[in-house]
C-alpha positions in Angstrom: 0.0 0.0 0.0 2.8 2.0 0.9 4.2 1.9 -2.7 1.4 2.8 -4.4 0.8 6.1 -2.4 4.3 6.6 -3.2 3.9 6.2 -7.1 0.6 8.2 -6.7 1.9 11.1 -5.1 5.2 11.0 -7.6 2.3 11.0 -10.8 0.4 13.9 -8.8 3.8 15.7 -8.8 4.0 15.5 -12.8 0.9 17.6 -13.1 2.5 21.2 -12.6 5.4 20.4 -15.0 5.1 22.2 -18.3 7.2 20.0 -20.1 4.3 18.7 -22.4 1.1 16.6 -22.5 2.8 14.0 -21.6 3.4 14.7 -18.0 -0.1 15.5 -17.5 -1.3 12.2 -19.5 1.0 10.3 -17.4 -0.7 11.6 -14.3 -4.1 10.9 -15.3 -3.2 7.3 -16.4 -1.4 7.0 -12.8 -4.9 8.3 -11.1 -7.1 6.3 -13.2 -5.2 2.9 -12.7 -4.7 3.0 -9.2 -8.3 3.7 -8.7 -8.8 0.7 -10.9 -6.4 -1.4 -9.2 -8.4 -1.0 -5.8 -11.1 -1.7 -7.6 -9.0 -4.9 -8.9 -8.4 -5.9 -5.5 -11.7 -5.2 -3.5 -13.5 -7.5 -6.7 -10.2 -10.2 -5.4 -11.1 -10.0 -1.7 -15.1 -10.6 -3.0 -14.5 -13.8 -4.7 -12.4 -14.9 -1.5 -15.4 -14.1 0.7 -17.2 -16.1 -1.9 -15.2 -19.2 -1.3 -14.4 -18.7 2.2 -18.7 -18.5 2.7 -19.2 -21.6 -0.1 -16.4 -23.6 2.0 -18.5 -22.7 5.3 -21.7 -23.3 3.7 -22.5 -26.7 5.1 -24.4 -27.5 2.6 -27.2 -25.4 2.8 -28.3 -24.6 -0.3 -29.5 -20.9 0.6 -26.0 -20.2 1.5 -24.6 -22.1 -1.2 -26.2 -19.7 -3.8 -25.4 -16.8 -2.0 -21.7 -17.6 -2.0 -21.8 -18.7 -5.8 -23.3 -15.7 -6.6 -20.8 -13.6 -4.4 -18.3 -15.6 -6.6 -19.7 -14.3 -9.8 -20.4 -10.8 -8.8 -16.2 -10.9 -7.8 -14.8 -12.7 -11.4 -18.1 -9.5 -12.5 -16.1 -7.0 -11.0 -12.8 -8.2 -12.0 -13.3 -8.7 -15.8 -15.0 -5.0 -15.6 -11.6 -4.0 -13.9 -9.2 -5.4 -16.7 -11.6 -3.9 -19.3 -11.7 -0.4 -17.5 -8.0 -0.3 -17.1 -7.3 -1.2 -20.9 -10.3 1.5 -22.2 -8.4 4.0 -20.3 -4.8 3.8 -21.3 -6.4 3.3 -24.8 -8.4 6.3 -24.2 -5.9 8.7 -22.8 -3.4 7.6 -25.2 -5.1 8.6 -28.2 -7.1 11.2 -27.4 -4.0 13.0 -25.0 -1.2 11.4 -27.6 -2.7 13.1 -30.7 -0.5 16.2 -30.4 2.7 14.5 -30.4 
């Protein structure tokens, strides 16, 4: 966690250079994936809740469904992540990368 604050507040620092685009598109993308990579890992920790409740489940198949479903929401969540995080960088690149 530590790291990631620290490559965060290094991409924030980019924003007031006037170098070019560049330092500004690199902050954005910084933002934007570690948002999405929190996002990454809270969808991780749900599809472990998921198998940590199906492994408890005792059989029951109310809880059983429940913890499948928690399951799918989490690999959901996930797929949306890796899709978010390539949409972006595609995004920013081309659209901040046009002037160069």
């Amino acid at each position: 966690m530590k790291d990631i604050l620290t490559r965060l507040a290094a991409t924030i620092n980019t924003v007031g250079d006037n170098n070019s685009e560049s330092g500004f598109e690199a902050s954005l993308t910084g933002i934007l994936n570690a948002i999405i990579g929190v996002l990454g890992i809270v969808a991780v920790v749900v599809i472990i809740i998921g198998g940590v409740s199906y492994m408890t489940s005792a059989g029951d198949a109310g809880k059983v469904k429940k913890a499948k479903d928690t399951i799918l929401y989490g690999v959901i969540g996930l797929v949306i992540c890796a899709l978010a995080f390539a949409i972006v960088n595609f995004v920013i690149g081309s659209i901040l990368g046009q002037g160069q």
